[in-house]
C-alpha beads as a LAMMPS data file, in Angstrom:
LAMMPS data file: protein, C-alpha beads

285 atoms
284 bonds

1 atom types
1 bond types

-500.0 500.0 xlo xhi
-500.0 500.0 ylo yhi
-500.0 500.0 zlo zhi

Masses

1 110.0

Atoms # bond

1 1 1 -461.930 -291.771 -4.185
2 1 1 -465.213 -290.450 -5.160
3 1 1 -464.986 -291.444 -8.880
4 1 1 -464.891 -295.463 -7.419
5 1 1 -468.033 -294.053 -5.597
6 1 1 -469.484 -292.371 -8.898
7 1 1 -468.729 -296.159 -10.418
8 1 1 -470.709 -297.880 -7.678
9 1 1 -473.690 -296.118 -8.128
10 1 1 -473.428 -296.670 -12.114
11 1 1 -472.940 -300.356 -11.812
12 1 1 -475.483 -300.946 -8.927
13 1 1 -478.097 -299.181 -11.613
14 1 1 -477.049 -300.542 -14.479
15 1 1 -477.404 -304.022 -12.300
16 1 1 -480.816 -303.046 -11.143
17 1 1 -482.079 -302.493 -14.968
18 1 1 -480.901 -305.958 -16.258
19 1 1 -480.898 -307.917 -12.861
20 1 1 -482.837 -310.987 -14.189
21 1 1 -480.448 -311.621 -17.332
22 1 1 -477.444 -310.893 -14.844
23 1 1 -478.608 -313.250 -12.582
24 1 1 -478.994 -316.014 -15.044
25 1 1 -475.690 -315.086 -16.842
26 1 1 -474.228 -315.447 -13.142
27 1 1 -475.168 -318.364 -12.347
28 1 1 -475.095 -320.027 -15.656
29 1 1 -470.917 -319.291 -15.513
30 1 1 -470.841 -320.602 -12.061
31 1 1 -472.884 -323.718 -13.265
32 1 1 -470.436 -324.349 -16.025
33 1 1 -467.219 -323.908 -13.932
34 1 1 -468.546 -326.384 -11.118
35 1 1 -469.291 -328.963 -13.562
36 1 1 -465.805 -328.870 -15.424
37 1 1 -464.322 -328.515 -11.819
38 1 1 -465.835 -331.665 -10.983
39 1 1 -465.486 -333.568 -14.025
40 1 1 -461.274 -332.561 -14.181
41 1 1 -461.209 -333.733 -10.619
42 1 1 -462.872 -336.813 -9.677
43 1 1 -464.517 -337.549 -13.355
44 1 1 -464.039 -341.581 -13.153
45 1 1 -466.585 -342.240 -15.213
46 1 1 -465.608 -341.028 -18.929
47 1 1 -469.554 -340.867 -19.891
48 1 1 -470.278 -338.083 -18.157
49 1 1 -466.622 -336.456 -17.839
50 1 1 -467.403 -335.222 -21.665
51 1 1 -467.933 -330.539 -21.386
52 1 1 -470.767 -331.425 -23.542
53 1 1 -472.164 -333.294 -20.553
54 1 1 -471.330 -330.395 -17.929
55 1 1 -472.586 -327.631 -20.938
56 1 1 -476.099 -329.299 -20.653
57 1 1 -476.453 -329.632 -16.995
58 1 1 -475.566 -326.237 -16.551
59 1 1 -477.727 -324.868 -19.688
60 1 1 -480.890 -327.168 -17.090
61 1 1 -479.266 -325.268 -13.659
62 1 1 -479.794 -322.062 -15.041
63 1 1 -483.760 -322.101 -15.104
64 1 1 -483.683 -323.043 -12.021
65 1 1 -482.771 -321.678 -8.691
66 1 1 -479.103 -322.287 -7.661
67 1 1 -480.339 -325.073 -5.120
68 1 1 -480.895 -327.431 -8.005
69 1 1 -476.986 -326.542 -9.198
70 1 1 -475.799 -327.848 -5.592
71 1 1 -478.522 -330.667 -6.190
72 1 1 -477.001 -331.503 -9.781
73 1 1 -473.216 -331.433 -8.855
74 1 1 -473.735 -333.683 -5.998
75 1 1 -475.290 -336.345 -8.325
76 1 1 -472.633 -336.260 -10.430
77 1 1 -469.720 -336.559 -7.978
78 1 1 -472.061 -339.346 -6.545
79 1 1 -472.380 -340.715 -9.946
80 1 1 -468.646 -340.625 -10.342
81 1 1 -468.407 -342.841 -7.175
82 1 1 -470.012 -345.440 -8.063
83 1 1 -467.839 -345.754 -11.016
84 1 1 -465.019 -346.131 -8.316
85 1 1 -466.529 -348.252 -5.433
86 1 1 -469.528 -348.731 -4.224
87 1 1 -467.375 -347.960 -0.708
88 1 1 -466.848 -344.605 -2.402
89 1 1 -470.125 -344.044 -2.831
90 1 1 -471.158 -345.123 0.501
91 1 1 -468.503 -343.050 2.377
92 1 1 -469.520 -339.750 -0.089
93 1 1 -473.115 -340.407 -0.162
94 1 1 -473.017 -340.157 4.224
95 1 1 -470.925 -337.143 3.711
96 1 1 -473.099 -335.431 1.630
97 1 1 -476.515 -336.594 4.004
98 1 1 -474.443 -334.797 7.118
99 1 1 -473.744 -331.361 5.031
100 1 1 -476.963 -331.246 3.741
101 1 1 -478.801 -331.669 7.173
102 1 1 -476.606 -328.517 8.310
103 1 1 -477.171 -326.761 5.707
104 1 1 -480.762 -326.823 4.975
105 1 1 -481.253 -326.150 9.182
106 1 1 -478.758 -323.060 8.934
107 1 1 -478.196 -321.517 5.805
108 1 1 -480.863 -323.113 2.922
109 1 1 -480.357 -319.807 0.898
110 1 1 -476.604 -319.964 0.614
111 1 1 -475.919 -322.280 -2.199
112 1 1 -474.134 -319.861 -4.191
113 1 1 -471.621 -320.005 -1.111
114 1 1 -471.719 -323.470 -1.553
115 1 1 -470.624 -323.371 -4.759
116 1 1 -467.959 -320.890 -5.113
117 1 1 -465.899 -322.284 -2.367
118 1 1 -464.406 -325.427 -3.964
119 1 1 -463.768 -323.004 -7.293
120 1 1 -461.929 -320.685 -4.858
121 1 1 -459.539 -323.752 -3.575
122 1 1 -459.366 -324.552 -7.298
123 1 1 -458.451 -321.305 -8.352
124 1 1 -456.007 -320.760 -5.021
125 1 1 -457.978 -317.512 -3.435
126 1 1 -460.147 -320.069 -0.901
127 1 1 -459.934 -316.593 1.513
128 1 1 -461.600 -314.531 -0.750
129 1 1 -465.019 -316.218 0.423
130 1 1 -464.757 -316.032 3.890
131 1 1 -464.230 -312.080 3.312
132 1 1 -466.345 -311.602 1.263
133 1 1 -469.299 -313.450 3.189
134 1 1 -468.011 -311.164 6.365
135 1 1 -468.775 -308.361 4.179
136 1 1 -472.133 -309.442 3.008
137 1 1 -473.705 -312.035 5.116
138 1 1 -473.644 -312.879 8.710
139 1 1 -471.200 -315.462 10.402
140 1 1 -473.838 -318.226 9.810
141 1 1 -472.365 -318.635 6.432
142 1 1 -469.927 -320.290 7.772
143 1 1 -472.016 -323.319 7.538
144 1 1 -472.377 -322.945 4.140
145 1 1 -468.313 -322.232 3.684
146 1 1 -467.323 -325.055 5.699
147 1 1 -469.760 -327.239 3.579
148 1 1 -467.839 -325.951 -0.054
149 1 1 -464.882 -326.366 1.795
150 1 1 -465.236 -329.946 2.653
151 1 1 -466.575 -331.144 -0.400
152 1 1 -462.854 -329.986 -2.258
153 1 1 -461.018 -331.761 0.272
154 1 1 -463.195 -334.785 -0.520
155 1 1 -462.483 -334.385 -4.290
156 1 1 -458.674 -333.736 -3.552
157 1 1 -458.377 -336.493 -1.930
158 1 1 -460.230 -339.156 -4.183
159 1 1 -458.601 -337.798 -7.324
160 1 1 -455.094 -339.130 -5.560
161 1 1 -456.991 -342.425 -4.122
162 1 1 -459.131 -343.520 -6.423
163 1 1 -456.892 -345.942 -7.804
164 1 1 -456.690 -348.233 -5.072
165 1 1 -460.310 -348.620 -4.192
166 1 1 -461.146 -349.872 -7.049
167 1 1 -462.452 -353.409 -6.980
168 1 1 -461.489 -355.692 -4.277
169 1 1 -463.886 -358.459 -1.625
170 1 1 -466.298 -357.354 0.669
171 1 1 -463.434 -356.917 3.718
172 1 1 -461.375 -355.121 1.292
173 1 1 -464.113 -352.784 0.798
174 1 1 -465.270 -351.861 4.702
175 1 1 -461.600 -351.162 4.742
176 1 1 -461.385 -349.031 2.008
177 1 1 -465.082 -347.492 3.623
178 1 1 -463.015 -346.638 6.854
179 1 1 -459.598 -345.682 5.385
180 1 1 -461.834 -343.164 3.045
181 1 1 -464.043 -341.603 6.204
182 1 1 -460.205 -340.924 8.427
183 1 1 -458.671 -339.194 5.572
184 1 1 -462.028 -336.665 5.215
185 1 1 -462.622 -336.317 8.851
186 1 1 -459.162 -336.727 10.433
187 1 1 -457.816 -334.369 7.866
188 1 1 -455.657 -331.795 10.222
189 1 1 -455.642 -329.020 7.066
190 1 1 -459.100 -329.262 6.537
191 1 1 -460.001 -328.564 10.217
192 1 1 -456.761 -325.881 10.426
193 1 1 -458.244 -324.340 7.471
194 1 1 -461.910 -324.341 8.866
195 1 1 -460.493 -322.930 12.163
196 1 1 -459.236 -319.886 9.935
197 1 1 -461.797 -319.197 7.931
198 1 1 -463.893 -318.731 11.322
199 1 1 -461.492 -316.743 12.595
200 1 1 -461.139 -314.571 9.676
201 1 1 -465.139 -314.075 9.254
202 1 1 -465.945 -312.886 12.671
203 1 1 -462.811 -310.969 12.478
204 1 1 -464.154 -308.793 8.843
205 1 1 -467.287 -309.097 10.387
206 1 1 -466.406 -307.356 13.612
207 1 1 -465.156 -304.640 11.789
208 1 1 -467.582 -304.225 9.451
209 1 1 -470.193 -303.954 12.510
210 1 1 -467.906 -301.013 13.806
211 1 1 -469.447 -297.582 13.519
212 1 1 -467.246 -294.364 11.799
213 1 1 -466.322 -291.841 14.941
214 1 1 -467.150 -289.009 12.696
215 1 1 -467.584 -287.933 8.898
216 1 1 -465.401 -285.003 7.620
217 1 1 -468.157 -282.627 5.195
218 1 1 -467.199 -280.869 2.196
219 1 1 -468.433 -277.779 1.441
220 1 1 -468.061 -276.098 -1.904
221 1 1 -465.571 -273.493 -0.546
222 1 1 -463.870 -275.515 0.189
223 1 1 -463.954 -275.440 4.174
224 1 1 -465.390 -277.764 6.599
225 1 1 -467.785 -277.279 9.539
226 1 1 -465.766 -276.175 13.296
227 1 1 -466.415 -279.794 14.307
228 1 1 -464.317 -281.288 11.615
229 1 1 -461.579 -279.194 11.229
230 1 1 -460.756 -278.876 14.682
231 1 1 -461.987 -281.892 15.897
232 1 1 -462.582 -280.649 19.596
233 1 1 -465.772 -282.766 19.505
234 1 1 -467.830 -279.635 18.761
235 1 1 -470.585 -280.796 16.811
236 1 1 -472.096 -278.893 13.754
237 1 1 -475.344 -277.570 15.307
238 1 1 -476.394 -274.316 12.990
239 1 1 -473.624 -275.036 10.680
240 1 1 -475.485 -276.409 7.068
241 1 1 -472.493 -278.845 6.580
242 1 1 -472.291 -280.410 2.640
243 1 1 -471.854 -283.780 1.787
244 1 1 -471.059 -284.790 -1.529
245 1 1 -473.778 -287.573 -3.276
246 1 1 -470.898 -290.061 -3.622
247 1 1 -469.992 -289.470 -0.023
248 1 1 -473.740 -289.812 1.398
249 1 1 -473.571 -293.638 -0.247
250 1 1 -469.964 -293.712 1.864
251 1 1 -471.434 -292.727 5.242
252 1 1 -475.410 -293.057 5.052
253 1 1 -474.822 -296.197 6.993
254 1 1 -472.491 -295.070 10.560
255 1 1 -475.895 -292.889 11.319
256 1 1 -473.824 -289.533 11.041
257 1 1 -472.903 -289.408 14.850
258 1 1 -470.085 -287.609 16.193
259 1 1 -467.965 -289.034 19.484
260 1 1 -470.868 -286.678 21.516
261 1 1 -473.115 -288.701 20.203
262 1 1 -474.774 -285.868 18.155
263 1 1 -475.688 -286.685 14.876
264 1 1 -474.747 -283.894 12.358
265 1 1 -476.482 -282.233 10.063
266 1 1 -475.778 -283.069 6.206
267 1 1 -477.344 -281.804 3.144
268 1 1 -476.565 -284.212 0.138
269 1 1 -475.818 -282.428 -2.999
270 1 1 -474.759 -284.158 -6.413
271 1 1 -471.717 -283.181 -8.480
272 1 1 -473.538 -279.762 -9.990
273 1 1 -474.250 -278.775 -5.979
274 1 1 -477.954 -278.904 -5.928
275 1 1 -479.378 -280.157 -3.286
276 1 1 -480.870 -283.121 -3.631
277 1 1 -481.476 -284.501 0.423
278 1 1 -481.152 -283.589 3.889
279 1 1 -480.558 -284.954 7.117
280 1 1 -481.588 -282.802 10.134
281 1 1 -479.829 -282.031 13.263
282 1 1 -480.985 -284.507 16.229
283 1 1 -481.019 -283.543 19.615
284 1 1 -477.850 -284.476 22.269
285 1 1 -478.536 -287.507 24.527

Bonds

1 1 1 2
2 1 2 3
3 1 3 4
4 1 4 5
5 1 5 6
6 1 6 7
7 1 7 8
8 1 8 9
9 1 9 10
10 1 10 11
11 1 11 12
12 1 12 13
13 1 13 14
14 1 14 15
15 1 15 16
16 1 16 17
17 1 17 18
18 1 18 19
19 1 19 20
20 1 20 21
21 1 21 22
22 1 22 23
23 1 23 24
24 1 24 25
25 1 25 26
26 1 26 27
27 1 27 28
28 1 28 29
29 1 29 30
30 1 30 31
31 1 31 32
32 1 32 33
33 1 33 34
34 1 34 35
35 1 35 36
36 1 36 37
37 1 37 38
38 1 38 39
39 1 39 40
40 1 40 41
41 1 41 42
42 1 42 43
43 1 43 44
44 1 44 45
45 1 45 46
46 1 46 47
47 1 47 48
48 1 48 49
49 1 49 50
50 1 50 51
51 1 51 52
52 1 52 53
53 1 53 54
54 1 54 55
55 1 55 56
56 1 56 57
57 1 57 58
58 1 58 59
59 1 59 60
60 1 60 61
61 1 61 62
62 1 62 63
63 1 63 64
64 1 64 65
65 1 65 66
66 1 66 67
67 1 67 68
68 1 68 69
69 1 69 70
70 1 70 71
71 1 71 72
72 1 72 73
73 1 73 74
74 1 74 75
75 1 75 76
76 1 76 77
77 1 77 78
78 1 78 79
79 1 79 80
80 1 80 81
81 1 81 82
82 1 82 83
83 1 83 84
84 1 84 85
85 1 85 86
86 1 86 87
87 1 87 88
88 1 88 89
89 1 89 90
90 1 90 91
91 1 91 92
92 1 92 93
93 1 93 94
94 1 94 95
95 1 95 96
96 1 96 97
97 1 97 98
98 1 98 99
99 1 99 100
100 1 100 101
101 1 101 102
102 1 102 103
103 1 103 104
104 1 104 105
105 1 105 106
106 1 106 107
107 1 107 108
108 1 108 109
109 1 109 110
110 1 110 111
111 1 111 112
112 1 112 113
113 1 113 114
114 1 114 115
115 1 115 116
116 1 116 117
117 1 117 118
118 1 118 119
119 1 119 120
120 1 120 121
121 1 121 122
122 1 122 123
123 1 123 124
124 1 124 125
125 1 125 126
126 1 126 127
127 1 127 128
128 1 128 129
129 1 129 130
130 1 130 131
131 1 131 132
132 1 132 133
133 1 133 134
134 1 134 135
135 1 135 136
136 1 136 137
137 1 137 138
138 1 138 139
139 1 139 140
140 1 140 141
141 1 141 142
142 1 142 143
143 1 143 144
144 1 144 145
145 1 145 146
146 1 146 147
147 1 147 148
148 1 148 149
149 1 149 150
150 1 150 151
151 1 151 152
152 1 152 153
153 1 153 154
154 1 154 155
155 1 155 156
156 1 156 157
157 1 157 158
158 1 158 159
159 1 159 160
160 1 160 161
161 1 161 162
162 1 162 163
163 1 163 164
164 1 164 165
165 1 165 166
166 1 166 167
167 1 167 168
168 1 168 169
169 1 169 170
170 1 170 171
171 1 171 172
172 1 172 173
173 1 173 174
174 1 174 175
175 1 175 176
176 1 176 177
177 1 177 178
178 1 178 179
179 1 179 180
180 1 180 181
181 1 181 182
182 1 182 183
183 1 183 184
184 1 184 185
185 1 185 186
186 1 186 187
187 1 187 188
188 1 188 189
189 1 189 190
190 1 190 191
191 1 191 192
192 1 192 193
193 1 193 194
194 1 194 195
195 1 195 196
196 1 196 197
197 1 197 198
198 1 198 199
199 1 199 200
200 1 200 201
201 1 201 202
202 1 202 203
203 1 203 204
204 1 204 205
205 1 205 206
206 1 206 207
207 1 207 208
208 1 208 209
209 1 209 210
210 1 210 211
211 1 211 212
212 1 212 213
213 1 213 214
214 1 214 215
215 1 215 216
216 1 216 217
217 1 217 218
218 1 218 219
219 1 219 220
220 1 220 221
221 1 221 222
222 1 222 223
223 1 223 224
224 1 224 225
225 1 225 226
226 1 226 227
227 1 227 228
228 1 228 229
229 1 229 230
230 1 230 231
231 1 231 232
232 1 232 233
233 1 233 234
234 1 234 235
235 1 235 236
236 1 236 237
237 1 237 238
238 1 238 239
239 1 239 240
240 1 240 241
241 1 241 242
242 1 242 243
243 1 243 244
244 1 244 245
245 1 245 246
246 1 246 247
247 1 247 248
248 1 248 249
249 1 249 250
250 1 250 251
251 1 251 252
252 1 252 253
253 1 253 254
254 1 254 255
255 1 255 256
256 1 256 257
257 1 257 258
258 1 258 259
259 1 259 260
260 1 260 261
261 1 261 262
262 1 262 263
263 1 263 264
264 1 264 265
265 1 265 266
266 1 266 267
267 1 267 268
268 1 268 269
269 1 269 270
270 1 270 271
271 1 271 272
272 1 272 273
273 1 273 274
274 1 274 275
275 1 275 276
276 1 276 277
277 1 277 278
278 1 278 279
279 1 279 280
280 1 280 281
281 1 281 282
282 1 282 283
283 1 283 284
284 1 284 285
């Protein structure tokens, strides 16, 4: 267990040294894979459905921040509309207004959220993102989850559609406008789906919030402080517990408190057992 530790802390400062090229690398891929996705799904108009087309926009997103991706695709699925219906358009283009007003109020800074959700439908993990946003973020990235998640069921379902709203009169076409609206919003999967995906976030997230009882020392003995190895909620006062480097990274974030309520005393060491920070005793409550 401490080697994944020992890996963490490599990659986090191997990340830290080349964050800017990382980054860009990062979101360049993403770029790439959001344009294909959308050009293999709903790419109606064979202009723009070329990779060379999706190579260059993403090549332009990458110099920018990942707003301007979100900005980008949704041009191009908009673009790809029109080459349907203008009903198409109409119906995606009010879509589209009502995400973005929720998402610039609640979560403006989550367009990387945005964008991996329809590539997790595509690549059948959708649940990964709710997790991991649990993990990382706060439950208000829902907003941005349920806005990803929309947009595939929009694509799914004008990739099977698209077909039949081509042409057609003017009634034909506030037809196709409504038909098009009640298969996005009166979509039972997409709601059952967004209904999980809340459930599941402040589910991880409620654990995640949940502090560690206690933390078990190491010493290099081998032998742990009386607290710890007989667990009678005795807690380590005058007993210069040891805690491993890896392990500090593991627990520096419960706040070291036993069930008393007594936070223990730690001395981090690294691997060679030098002492490298400490953590004093606090008083009892």
């Amino acid at each position: 267990m401490d080697s994944l530790y020992v890996i963490r802390e490599r990659m986090q400062d191997l990340y830290s040294r080349y964050s800017i090229v990382a980054d860009k690398a990062i979101q360049f891929v993403l770029a790439v894979m959001t344009f294909y996705m959308i050009n293999n799904n709903v790419g109606f108009m064979k202009t723009l459905a070329s990779p060379v087309v999706a190579l260059a926009l993403a090549i332009i997103a990458t110099f920018f921040p990942p707003i301007i991706t979100v900005i980008l695709a949704t041009a191009l699925i908009l673009v790809h509309m029109y080459s349907v219906s203008i009903a198409a358009l109409v119906v995606t283009a009010l879509i589209f207004l009502i995400m973005y007003i929720f998402y610039l109020r609640f979560t403006p800074k989550m367009a990387i959220v945005v964008l991996l959700t329809p590539l997790a439908f595509a690549l059948k993990i959708p649940v990964v993102i709710p997790i991991s946003c649990a993990l990382l973020m706060s439950p208000i990235s829902m907003v941005a989850v349920g806005c990803g998640t929309v947009v595939y069921y929009m694509m799914a379902y004008m990739k099977k559609a698209a077909s039949g709203m081509q042409g057609g009169s003017v009634k034909g076409m506030m037809g196709q406008i409504g038909k098009y609206a009640k298969q996005v919003f009166q979509n039972k999967e997409l709601w059952i789906v967004l209904v999980a995906f809340i459930i599941c976030t402040l589910v991880v997230y409620t654990l995640r919030k949940q502090a560690i009882a206690h933390v078990k020392p190491w010493e290099p003995n081998g032998s742990c402080c009386e607290y710890c190895s007989s667990g009678n909620r005795r807690c380590c006062y005058g007993s210069p517990c040891i805690l491993r480097f890896t392990d500090f990274w593991k627990y520096r974030s419960s706040g070291y408190r036993s069930d008393s309520g007594t936070v223990l005393f730690l001395r981090t060491v690294n691997n060679n057992n030098r002492i490298i920070n400490q953590h004093p005793h606090s008083k009892h409550k």
